[in-house]
Phi, psi and omega in degrees: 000140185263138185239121175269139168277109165228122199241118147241188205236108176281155206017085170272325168301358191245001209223178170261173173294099194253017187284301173338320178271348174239045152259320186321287210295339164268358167277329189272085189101346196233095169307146184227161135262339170216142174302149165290162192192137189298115180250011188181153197319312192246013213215147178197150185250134154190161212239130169236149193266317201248114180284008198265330141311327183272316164338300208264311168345296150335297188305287171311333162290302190295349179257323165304279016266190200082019188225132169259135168246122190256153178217119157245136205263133155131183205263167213228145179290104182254171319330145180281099197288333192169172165300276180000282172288331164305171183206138180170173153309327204283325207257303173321301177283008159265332143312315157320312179288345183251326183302333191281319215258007141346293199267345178270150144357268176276023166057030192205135181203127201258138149232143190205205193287330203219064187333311165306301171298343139323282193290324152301326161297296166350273162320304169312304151310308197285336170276343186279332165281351159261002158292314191268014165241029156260007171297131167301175191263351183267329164310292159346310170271011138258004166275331183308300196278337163287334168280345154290003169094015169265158198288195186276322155337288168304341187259332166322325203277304170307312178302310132146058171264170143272163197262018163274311179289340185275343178285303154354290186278333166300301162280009169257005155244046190012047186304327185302287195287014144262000143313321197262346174283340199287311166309307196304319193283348180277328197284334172315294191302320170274350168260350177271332147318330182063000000 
């Protein structure tokens, strides 16, 4: 089942443009069924098949900041002629979801085939997005080198830490509870798809 991403760029008129740069950073790595692509001046779309990808997508735009996001789950019209040119439940409720995450706090809003299960992804998105984006920056370089797999040790040792201070910064930036969330918010995402 396909899930459309619809970003738009906040207070784009006070600002330089930043979508050309974060389409570059999302090509590079991120499987689409269709690339993501600029649909309107601030504003840009693409379609993924894997919510455990649309997770982490979210995430990063919420770690970039500056961004509303929308996500809509549920089907899509085949053959896929393009983001542009499509049609479906999926495109629609991604429109909705970005007019919505407009108007939220964190700037993030999911719609999809099973409005409930839609409004739990949601909920779910929206606390993980607010661990990351009150992560400290140290908290950051040491969740970066244990999620590239080095133990805790090893990323002590690169920080010129202690592995106390690096269990320290893992748990003020709740690394833990968005492991565990992160699943929860894709299996969301895959019952709001219907």
């Amino acid at each position: 089942m396909p899930y459309v991403l619809a970003v738009g760029q906040q207070a784009s008129r006070r600002g330089p443009d930043r979508v050309a740069g974060v389409l570059q950073r999302l090509a590079d790595g991120v499987p689409t069924v269709l690339p993501f692509e600029r649909t309107a001046g601030d504003e840009f779309q693409g379609v993924l098949a894997d919510p455990a990808v649309v997770v982490d997508v979210v995430l990063r735009l919420v770690r970039e900041g500056g961004w509303s996001i929308g996500v809509g789950a549920g089907p899509l019209q085949t053959p896929l002629p393009g983001s542009r040119a499509g049609a479906g439940p999926a495109l629609l409720c991604a429109r909705r979801a970005v007019d919505a995450a407009g108007q939220r706090s964190v700037r993030l809003a999911v719609r999809g085939a099973v409005p409930p299960d839609a409004g739990d992804a949601q909920a779910v998105l929206s606390a993980l997005a607010v661990v990351v984006q009150r992560r400290s920056a140290q908290a950051w370089e040491a969740i970066e080198l244990v999620r590239a797999g080095r133990t805790q040790a090893a990323a002590a040792a690169a920080l010129g830490v202690s592995r106390q201070a690096v269990g320290q910064r893992l748990a003020a930036g709740l690394w833990e509870l968005e492991r565990e969330l992160r699943p929860t918010a894709a299996r969301l995402l895959a019952r709001a798809a219907g």
